[in-house]
C-alpha positions as CSV (number, residue, x, y, z in Angstrom):
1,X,103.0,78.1,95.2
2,X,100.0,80.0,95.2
3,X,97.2,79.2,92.7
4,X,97.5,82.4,90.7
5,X,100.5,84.6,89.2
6,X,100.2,87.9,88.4
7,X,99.9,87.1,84.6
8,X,95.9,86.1,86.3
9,X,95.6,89.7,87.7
10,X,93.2,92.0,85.1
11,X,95.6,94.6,84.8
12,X,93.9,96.3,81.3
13,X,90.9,96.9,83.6
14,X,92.4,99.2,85.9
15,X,90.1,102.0,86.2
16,X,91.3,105.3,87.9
17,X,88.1,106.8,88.3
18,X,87.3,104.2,90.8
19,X,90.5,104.4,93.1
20,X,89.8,105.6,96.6
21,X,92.4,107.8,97.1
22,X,92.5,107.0,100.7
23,X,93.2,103.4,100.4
24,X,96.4,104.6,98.5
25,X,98.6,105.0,101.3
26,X,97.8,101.9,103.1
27,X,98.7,99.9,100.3
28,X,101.7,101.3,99.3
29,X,102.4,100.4,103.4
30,X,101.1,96.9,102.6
31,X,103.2,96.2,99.4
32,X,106.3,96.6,101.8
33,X,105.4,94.1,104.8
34,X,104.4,92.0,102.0
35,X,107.6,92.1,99.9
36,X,110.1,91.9,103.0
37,X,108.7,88.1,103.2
38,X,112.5,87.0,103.0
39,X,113.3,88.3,106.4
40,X,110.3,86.2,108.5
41,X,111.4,83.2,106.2
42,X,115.0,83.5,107.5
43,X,113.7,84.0,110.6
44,X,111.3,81.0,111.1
45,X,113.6,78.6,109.2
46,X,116.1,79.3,112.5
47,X,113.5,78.5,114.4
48,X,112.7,75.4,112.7
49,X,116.2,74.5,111.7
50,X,115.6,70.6,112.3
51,X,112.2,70.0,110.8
52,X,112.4,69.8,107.0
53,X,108.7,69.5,106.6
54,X,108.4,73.1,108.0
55,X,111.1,74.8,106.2
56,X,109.7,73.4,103.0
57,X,106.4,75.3,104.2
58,X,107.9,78.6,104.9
59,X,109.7,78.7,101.8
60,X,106.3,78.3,99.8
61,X,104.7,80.4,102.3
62,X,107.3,83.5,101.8
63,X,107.5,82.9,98.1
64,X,103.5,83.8,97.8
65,X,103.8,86.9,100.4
66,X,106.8,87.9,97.8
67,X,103.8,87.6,95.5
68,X,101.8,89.8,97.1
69,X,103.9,92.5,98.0
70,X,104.5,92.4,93.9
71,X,101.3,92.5,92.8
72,X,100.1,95.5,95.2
73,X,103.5,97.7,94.5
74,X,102.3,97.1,91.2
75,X,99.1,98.1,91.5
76,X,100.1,101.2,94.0
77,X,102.2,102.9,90.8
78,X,99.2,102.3,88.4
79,X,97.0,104.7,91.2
80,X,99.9,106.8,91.8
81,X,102.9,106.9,89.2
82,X,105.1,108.7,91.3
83,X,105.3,106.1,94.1
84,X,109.2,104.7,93.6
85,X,108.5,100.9,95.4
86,X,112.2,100.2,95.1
87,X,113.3,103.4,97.4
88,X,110.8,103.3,99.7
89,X,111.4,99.5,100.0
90,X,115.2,100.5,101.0
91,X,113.4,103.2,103.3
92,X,112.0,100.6,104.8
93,X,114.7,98.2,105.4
94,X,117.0,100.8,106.6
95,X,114.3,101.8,109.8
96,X,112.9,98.2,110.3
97,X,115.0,94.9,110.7
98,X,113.7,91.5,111.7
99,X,115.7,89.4,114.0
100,X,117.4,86.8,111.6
101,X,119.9,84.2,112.5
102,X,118.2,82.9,115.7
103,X,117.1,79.7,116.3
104,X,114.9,80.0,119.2
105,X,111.3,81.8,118.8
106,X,110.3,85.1,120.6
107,X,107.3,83.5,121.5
108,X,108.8,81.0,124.0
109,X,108.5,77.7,122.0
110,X,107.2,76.5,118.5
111,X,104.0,75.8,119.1
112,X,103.7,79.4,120.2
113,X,105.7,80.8,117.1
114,X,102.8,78.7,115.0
115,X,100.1,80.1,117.4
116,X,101.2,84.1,116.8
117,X,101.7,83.0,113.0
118,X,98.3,82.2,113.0
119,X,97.0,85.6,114.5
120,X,99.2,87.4,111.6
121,X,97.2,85.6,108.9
122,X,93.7,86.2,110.6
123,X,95.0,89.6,110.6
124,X,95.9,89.9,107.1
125,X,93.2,87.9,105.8
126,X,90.7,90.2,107.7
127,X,92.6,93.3,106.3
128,X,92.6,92.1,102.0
129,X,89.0,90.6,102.8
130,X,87.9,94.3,104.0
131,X,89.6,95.9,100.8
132,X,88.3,93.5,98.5
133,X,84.6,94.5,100.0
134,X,85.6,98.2,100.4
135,X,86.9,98.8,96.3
136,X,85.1,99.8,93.8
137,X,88.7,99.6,92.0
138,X,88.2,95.9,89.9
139,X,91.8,95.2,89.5
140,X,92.4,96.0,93.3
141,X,89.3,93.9,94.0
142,X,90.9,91.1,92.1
143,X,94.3,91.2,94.1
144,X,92.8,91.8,97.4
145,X,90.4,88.8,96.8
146,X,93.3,86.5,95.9
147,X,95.8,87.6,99.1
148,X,93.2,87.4,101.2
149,X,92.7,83.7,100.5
150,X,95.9,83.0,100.5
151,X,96.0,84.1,103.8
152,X,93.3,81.8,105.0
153,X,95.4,79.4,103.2
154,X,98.3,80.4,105.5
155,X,96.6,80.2,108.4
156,X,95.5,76.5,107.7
157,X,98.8,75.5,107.0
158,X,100.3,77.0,110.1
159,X,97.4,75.9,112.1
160,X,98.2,72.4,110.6
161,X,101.5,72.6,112.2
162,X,100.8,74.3,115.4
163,X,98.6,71.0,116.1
164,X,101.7,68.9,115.4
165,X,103.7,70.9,117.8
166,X,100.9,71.2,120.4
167,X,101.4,66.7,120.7
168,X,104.9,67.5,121.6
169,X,104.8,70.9,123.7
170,X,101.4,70.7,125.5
171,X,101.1,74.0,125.3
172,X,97.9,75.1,127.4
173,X,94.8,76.9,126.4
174,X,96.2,80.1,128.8
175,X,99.4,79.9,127.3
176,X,98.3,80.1,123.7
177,X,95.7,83.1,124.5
178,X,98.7,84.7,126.0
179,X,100.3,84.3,122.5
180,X,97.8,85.5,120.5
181,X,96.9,88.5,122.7
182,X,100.4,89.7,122.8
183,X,101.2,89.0,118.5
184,X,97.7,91.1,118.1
185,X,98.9,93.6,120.3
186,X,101.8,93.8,118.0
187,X,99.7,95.4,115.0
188,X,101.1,98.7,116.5
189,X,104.7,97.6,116.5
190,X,107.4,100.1,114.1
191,X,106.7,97.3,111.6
192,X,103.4,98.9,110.3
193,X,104.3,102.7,111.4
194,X,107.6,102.2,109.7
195,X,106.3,100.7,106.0
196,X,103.8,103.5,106.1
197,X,106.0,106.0,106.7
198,X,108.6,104.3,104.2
199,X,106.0,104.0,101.8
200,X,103.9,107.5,101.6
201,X,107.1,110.1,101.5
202,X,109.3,109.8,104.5
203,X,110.4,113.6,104.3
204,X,109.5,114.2,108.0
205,X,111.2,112.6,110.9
206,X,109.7,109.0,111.6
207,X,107.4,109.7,114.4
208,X,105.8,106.3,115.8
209,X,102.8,106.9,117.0
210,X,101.8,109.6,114.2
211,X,102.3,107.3,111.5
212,X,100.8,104.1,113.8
213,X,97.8,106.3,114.0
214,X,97.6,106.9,110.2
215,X,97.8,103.5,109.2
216,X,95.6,102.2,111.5
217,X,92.7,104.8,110.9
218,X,93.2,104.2,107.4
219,X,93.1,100.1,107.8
220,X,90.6,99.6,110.1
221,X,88.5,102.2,108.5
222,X,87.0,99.1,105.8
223,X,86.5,96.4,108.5
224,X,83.0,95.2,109.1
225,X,81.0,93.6,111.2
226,X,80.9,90.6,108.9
227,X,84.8,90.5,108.1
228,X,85.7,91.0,112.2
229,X,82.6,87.6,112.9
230,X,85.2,85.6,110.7
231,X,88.5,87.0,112.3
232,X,86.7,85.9,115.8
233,X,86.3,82.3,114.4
234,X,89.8,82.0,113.1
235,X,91.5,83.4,116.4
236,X,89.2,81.2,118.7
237,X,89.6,78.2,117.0
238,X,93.9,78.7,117.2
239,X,94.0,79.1,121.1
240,X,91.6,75.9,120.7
241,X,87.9,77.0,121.5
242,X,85.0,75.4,119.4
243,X,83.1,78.2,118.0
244,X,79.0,78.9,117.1
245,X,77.8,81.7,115.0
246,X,75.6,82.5,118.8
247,X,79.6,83.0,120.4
248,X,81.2,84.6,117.1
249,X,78.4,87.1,115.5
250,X,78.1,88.9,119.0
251,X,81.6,89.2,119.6
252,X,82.7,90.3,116.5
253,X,79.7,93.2,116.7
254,X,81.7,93.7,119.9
255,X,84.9,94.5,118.1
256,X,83.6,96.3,115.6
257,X,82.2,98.5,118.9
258,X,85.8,98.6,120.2
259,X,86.6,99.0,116.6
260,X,85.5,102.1,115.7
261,X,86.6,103.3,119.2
262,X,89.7,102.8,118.5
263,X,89.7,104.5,115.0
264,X,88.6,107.7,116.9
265,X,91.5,107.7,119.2
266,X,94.2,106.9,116.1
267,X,92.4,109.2,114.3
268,X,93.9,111.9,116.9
269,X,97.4,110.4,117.0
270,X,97.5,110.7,113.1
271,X,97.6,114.5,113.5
């Protein structure tokens, strides 16, 4: 279990002069992925059916992101008071549904599973990192800067167990960039598009790539150079390359380049 609860969380010192009204939406979006924990726990304990010591992992894992999800809804109906978590939650589960009851991962083998797990935490730990740095908010502050090192927690502990794997699988260095390039690809999968659209209203037709675009404009709007140089370090270091601050530093001022690229063309598709 995580090293806080929300009992920790400054709630009395929510001050609504200081909410950005724009990070709203996006975490009222991120409350949901959060929350639907249950589903990926399911999921990866198929995967990893015979290995106690990794079921025992996922359940503390998904028992934190439950956490999380908590803590944010919570924090979404203190900005906004009409924002009903529990519908849009159902919303949410109606239009997006993991695949549950497998026992083989999507990615091809374990290692691989552990590799993309690892990409999803570098994402998420970039993502509460950036809000954390973005809000002037000090209870949002305090949550984002707790999830976001509990992700980096994650990530170590899945990275722990990915090296376990890789003894057994051999899983090559081409193999696992493979991995990671396709799971970050993923960040514009329905899962995202869907809890946004779940999450802020849901009274038009789901449209994918209108709702991709205004999550991910909103999102990567509070990335920085200095949160993407860290993101670079964590993905390197899963597909297994040793990294400087000389290799890191320039390419994450290269993402943020491709970065705020990007943001321009979502920012059309948000329309």
């Amino acid at each position: 279990m995580a090293g806080w609860t929300l009992a920790d969380i400054p709630w009395d010192e929510f001050d609504r002069d200081r909410v950005d009204p724009d990070i709203v939406p996006i975490v009222k979006a991120a409350s949901l992925v959060e929350y639907n924990a249950e589903d990926y726990r399911l999921y990866l304990n198929g995967v990893f059916h015979d290995d106690p010591r990794m079921r025992i992992a996922v359940d503390g894992w998904a028992e934190e992101e439950v956490q999380h999800g908590v803590a944010l809804a919570r924090w979404a109906r203190m900005a906004d008071p009409e924002f009903d978590f529990e519908a849009s939650f159902a919303r949410f589960r109606d239009g997006f549904r993991l695949p549950v009851g497998v026992s083989d991962s999507v990615r091809g083998s374990r290692s691989g599973e552990l590799v993309a797990r690892c990409m999803v935490e570098t994402g998420t730990n970039t993502y509460y990192s950036a809000l954390a740095e973005a809000t002037d908010e000090p209870v949002l502050k305090e949550i984002c800067r707790r999830i976001a090192a509990d992700e980096f927690a994650h990530y170590c502990l899945f990275h722990t167990h990915m090296e376990r794997y890789l003894d057994r699988e051999a899983l090559g260095f081409w193999s696992r960039l493979r991995v990671a390039a396709a799971r970050i690809g993923e960040t514009e999968d329905d899962e995202l598009a869907y809890a946004y659209y779940a999450a802020n209203g849901g009274d038009r037709p789901y449209d994918r790539r209108r709702n991709s675009g205004a999550y991910g404009k909103g999102a990567l709007s509070y990335c920085t150079p200095g949160t993407l140089e860290r993101s670079v370090e964590m993905v390197l270091h899963a597909v297994g390359i040793r990294t400087r601050r000389w290799i890191s530093r320039p390419a994450g001022l290269l993402f943020w380049a491709l970065l705020r690229l990007r943001m321009s063309l979502l920012a059309r598709g948000a329309h």
